[in-house]
N, CA and C atoms as an extended XYZ file, in Angstrom:
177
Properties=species:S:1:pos:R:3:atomname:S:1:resname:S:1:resid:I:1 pbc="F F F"
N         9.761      -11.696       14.625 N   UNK     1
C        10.872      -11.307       13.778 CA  UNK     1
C        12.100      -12.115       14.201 C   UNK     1
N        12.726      -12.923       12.883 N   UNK     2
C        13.847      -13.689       13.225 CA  UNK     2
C        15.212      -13.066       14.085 C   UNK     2
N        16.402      -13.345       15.015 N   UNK     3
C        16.782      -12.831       15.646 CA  UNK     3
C        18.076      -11.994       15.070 C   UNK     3
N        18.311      -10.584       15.092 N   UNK     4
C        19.219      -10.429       14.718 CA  UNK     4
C        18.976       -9.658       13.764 C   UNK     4
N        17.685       -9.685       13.335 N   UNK     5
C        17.690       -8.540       12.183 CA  UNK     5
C        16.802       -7.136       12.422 C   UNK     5
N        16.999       -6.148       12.456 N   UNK     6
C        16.630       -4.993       13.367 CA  UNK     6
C        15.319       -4.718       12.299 C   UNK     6
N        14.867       -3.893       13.265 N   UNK     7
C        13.346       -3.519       12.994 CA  UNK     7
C        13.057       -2.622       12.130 C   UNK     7
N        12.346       -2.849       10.583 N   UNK     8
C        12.699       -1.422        9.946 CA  UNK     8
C        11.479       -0.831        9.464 C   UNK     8
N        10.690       -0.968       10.787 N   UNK     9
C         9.328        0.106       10.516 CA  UNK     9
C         9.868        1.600       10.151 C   UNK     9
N         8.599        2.135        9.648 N   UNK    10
C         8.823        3.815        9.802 CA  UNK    10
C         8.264        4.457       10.861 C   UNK    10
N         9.070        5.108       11.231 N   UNK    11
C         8.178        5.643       12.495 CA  UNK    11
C         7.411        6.945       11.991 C   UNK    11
N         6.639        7.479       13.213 N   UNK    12
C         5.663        8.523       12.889 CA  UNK    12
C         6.137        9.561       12.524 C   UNK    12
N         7.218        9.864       13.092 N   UNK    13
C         8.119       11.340       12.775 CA  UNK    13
C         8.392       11.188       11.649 C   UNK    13
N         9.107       10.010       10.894 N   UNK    14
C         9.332        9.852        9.390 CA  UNK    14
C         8.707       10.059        8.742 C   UNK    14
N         7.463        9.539        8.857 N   UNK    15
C         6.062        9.585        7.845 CA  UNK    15
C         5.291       10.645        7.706 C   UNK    15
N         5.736       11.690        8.889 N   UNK    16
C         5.084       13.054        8.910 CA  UNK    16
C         6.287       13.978        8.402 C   UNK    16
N         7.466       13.940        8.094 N   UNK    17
C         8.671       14.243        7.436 CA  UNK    17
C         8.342       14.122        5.772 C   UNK    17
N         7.863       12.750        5.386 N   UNK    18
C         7.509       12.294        4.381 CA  UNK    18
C         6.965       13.253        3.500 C   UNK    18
N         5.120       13.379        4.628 N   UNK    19
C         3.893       13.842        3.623 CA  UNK    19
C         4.079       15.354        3.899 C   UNK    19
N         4.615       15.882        4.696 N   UNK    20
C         5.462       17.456        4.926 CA  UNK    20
C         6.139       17.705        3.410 C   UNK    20
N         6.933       17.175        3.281 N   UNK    21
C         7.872       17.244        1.543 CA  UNK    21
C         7.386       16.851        0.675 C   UNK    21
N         6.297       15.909        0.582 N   UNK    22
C         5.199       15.939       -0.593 CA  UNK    22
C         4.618       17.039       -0.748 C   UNK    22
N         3.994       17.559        0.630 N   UNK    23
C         2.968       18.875        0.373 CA  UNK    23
C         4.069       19.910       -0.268 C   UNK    23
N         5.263       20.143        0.093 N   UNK    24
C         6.524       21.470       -0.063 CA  UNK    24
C         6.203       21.330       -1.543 C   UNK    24
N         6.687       20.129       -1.951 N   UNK    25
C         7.473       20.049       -3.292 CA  UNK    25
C         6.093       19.679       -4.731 C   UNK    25
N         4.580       20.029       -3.955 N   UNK    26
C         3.347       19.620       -4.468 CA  UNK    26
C         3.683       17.899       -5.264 C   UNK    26
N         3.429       16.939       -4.566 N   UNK    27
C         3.773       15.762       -5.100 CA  UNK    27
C         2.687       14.631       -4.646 C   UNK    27
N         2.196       15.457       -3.664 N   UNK    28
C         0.568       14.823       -3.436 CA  UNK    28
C        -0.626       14.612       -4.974 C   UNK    28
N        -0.466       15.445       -5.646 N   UNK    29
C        -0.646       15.218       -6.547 CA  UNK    29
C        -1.085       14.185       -7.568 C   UNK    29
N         0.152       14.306       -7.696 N   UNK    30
C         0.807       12.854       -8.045 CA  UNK    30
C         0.439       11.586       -8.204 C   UNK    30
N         0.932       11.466       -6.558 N   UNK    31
C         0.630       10.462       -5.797 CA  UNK    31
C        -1.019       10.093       -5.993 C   UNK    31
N        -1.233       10.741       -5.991 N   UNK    32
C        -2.999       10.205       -5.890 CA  UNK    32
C        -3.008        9.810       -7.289 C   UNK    32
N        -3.181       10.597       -7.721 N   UNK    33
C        -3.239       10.137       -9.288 CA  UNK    33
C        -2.738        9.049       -9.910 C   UNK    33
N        -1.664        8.607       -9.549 N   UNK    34
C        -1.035        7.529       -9.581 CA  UNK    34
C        -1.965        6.459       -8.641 C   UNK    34
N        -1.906        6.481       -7.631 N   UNK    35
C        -2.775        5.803       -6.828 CA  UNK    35
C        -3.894        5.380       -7.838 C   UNK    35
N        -4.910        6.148       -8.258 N   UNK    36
C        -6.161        6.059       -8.725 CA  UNK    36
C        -6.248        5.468      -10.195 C   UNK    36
N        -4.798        5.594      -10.502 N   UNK    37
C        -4.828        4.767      -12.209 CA  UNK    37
C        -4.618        3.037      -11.623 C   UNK    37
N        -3.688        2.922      -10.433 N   UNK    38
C        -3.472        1.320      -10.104 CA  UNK    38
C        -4.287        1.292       -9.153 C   UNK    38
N        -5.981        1.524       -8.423 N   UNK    39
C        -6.499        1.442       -7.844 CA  UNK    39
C        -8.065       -0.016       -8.174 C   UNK    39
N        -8.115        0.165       -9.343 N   UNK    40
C        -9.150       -1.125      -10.312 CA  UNK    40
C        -7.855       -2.322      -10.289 C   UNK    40
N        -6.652       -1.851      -10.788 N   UNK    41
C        -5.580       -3.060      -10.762 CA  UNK    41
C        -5.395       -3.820       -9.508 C   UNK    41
N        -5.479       -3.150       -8.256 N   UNK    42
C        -5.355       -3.726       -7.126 CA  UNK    42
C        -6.847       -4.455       -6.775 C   UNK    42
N        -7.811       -3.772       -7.026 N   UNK    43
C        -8.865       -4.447       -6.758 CA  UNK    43
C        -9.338       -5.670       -7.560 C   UNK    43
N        -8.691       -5.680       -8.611 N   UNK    44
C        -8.832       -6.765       -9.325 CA  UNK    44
C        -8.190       -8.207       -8.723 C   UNK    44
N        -6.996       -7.375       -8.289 N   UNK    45
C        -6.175       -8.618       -7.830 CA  UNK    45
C        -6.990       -9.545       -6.457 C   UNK    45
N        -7.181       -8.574       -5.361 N   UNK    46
C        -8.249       -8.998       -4.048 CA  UNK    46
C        -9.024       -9.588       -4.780 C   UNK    46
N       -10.466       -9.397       -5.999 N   UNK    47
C       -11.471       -9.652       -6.005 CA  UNK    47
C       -10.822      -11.465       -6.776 C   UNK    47
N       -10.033      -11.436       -7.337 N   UNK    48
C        -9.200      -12.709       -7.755 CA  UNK    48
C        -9.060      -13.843       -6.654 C   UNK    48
N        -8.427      -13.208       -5.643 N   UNK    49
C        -8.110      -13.936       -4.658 CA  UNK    49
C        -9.287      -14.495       -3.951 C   UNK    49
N       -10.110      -13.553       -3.750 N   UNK    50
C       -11.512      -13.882       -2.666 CA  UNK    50
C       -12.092      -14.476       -3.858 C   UNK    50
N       -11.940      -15.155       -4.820 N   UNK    51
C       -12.677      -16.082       -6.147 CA  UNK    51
C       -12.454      -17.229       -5.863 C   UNK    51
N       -11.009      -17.723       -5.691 N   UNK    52
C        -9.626      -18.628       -5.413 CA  UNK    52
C       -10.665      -19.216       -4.194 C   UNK    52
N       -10.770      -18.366       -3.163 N   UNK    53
C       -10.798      -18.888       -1.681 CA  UNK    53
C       -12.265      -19.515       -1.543 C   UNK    53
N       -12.985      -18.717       -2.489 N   UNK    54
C       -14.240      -19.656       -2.745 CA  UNK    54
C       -14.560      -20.639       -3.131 C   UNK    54
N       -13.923      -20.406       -4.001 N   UNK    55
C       -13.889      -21.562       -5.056 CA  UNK    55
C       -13.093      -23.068       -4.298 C   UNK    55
N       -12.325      -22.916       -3.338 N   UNK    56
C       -11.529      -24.003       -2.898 CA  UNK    56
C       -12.532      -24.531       -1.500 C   UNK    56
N       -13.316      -23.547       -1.027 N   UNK    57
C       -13.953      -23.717       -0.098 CA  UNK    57
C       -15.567      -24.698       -0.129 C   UNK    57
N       -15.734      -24.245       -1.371 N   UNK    58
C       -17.315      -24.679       -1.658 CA  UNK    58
C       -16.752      -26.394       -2.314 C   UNK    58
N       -18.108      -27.036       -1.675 N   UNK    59
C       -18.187      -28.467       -2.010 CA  UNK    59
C       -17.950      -29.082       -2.998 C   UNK    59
């Protein structure tokens, strides 16, 4: 990491803060669901890429 610019992981306490107020506010839900409609979209994109890398690789 270049110098000077601070670190902006999430830490564990955050992320368990996070999925704590998803579960409160039922938004897990959601989330998945959402997840699972852009889940073929993302895989499309990988299976694209690993096409690319073949394709540049083979003779």
């Amino acid at each position: 990491m270049p110098k000077g610019k601070p670190n902006k992981r999430y830490t564990p306490e955050f992320k368990i803060k996070v999925v704590e107020t998803m579960h409160r506010e039922k938004l897990i839900k959601y989330v998945c669901l959402t997840f699972r409609a852009s889940l073929p979209a993302i895989l499309r994109k990988t299976d694209d890429k690993a096409d690319k890398i073949a394709e540049n690789k083979a003779p």
